[in-house]
N, C-alpha and C positions, 0 to 999 in steps of 0.2 A: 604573527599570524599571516599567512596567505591570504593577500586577496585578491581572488582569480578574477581576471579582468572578462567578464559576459559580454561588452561591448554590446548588450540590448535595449530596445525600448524601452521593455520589463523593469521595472524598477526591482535594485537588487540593492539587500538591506546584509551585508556581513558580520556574522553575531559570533567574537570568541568567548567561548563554552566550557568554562573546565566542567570535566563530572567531582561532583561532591562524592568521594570514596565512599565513607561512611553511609552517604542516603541510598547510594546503590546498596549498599552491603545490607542495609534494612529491608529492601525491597528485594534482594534475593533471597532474605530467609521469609520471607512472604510469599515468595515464587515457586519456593521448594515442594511445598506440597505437588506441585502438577505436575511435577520431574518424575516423583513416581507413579503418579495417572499415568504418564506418557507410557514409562515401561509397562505398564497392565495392559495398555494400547497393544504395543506391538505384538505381547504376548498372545492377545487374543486374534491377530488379525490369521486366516486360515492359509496354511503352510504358511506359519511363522518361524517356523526352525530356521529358515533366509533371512528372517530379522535378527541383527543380534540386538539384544540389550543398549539400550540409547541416553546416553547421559549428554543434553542438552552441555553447552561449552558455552564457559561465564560470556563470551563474545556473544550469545545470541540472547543471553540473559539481560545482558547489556542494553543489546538493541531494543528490548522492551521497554527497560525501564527509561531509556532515551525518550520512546515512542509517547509514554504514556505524560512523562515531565513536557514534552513539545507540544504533543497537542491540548493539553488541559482541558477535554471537554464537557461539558457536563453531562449527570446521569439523566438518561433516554437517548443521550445521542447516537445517532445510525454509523454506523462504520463499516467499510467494505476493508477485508483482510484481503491482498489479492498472492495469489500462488500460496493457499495458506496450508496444504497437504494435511498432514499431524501437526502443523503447531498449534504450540498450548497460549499463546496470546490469547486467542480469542476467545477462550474459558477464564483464562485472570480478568480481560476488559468486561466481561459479560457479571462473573461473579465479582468484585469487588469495587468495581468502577461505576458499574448500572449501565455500560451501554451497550446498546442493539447491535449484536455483530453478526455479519454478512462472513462466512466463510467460502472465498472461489478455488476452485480448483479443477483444472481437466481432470485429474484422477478420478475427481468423483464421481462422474459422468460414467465411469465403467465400477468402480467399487461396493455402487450401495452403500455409499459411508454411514448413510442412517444407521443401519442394520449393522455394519463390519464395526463402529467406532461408537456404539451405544454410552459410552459413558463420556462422550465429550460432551453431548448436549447434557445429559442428564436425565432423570425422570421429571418429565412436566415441565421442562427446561424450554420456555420460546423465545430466550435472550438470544439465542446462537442458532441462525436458519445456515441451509447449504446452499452452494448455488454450482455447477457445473457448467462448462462448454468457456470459449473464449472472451477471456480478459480485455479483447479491442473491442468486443461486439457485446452488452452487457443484456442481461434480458431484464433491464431494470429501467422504469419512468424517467425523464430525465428530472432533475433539480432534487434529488430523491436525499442525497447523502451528504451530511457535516465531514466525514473524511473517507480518506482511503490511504490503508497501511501496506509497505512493500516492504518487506524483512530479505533481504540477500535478495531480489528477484528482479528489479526492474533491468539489471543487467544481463540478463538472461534472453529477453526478448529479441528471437533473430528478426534478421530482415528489418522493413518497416515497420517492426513490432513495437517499438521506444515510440515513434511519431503516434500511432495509432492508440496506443494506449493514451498516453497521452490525452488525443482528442475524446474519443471518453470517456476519462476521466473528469473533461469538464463539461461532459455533457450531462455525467450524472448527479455531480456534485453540486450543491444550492451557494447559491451566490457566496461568496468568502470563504465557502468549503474548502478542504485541505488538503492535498495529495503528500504524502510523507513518504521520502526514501530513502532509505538509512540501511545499509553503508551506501552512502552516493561514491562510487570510483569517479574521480573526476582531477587531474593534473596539469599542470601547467601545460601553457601552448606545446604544439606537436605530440602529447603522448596519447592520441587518439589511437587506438589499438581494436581489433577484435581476434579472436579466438574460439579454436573449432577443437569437440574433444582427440584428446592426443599429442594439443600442442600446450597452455596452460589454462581450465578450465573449469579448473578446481572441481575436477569428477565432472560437470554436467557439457551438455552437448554445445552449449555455446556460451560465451562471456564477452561482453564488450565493458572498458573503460575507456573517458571521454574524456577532451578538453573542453575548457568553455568554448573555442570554436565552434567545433564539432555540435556541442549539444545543440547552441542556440540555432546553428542550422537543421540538424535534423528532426529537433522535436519542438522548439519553440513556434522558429518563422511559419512553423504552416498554421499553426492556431489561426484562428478566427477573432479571439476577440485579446484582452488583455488582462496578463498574470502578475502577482506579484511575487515576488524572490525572496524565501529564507536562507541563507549560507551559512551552515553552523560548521564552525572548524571545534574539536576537541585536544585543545593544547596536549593535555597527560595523557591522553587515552592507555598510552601503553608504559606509562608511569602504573596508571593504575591495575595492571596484569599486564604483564609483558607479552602475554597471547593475543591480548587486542591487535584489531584492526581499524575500528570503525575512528576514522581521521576527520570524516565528514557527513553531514546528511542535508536533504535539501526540502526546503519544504515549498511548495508551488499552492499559492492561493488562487482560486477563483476569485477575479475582480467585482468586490463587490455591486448589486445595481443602486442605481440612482432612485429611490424615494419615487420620484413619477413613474422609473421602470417600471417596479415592483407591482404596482397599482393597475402596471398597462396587462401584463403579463398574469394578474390573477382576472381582471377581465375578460382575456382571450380563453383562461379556462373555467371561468363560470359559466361564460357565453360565447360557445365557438362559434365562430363563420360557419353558415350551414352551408353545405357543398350546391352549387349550383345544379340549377333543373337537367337532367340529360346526363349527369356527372354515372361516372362509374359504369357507364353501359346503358343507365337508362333509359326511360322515352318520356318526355311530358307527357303527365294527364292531360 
């Protein structure tokens, strides 16, 4: 196994992962059914003639059942899907799993997903809300979410888009909360890379992979407070379908608080500080 050296604070915990073949192979004939939801999807979306027919690839099938084996979390738990477009995740985690999933997406923001994609929530369906606008900026409470799922995306984010997200991501997650990103691209020292469409971008407008140098400076060191490190390496991945890719994924916890925290922190919102006389523009009575 690889174990890439993070040289961080962070305590990093390297966990080798075979996939049990078999258990995947159970959980894709469980999955199948929403392979062809998805195609009724596209079929209905207006001037769909542009959409062809979409058969989801065992690799992104994978990354579920990765997703859903790492996080183990129980049913009612909140989950933010982030760049989740059409995927069908967040209808298997809602319908079979019980938990409360957050679908983000800028598309949605211009789509009317409600209306355009009516049968991913369902009829009377409140497992699975939308949420639209930027992934760095969430329109969500902080300490709100047990996780947050990235399927092919967190490499995607140009710019300071990794450190940002990033930051909240632990703003909105409750203490030992989860951030999951799977496929983590991440290679030994020097193969820090990024890419712009045209050069390799696998179709979208930008892709970065990373070394553990690289990450822990751009998206670790600016945190505020302190994470801890899952490092999942999958020895066979491409034993088991030679079209895999997924080599690695990362799971970053929010540090849990301290017992006195937790005590300080539901006091501040039982009983907030009342803003001072004059505050806001005011004038004392």
């Amino acid at each position: 196994m690889h174990q890439l050296d993070f040289g961080t604070a962070h305590p990093v915990k390297h966990l080798f992962t075979p996939i049990d073949a078999e258990e995947f192979e159970q959980f894709e004939r469980a999955f199948r059914p929403f392979v062809e939801q998805r195609q009724e999807i596209y079929t209905r979306i207006p001037g769909g003639g542009a959409w062809p027919e979409f058969e989801p690839p065992r690799e992104k099938i994978l990354e579920y059942y990765l997703t859903e084996k790492t996080l183990a979390l129980p049913r009612g738990a909140r989950c933010l899907d982030v760049a989740s477009c059409l995927s069908l995740f967040p209808n298997y985690a809602a319908e079979h799993l019980g938990w409360t999933m957050i679908r983000q997406d800028m598309l949605y923001e211009h789509s009317h997903s409600e209306i355009l994609f009516p049968s991913i929530t369902g009829e009377g369906d409140t497992a699975i809300h939308f949420l639209s606008g930027d992934a760095c900026s969430l329109d969500l409470e902080g300490d709100c979410l047990d996780a947050i799922t990235l399927h092919c995306s967190f490499e995607h984010f140009e710019g300071d888009g990794d450190r940002r997200l990033m930051a909240e991501a632990m703003r909105v997650l409750r203490p030992g909360g989860k951030l999951f990103i799977i496929p983590f691209y991440v290679g030994d020292r020097g193969t820090f890379q990024e890419f712009t469409r045209g050069e390799y971008a696998a179709g979208c407008q930008f892709t970065r992979y990373y070394d553990p140098a690289h990450f822990v400076m751009r998206v670790l060191a600016p945190l505020d407070q302190p994470v801890h490190l899952e490092m999942r390496y999958y020895p066979n991945y491409n034993e088991v379908d030679p079209s895999f890719y997924c080599a690695y994924s990362l799971t970053v916890i929010k540090d849990p608080l301290h017992p006195v925290d937790r005590v300080a922190r539901w006091l501040k919102r039982r009983w907030p500080t009342p803003a001072p006389a004059g505050a806001n523009g005011s004038q004392p009575g």
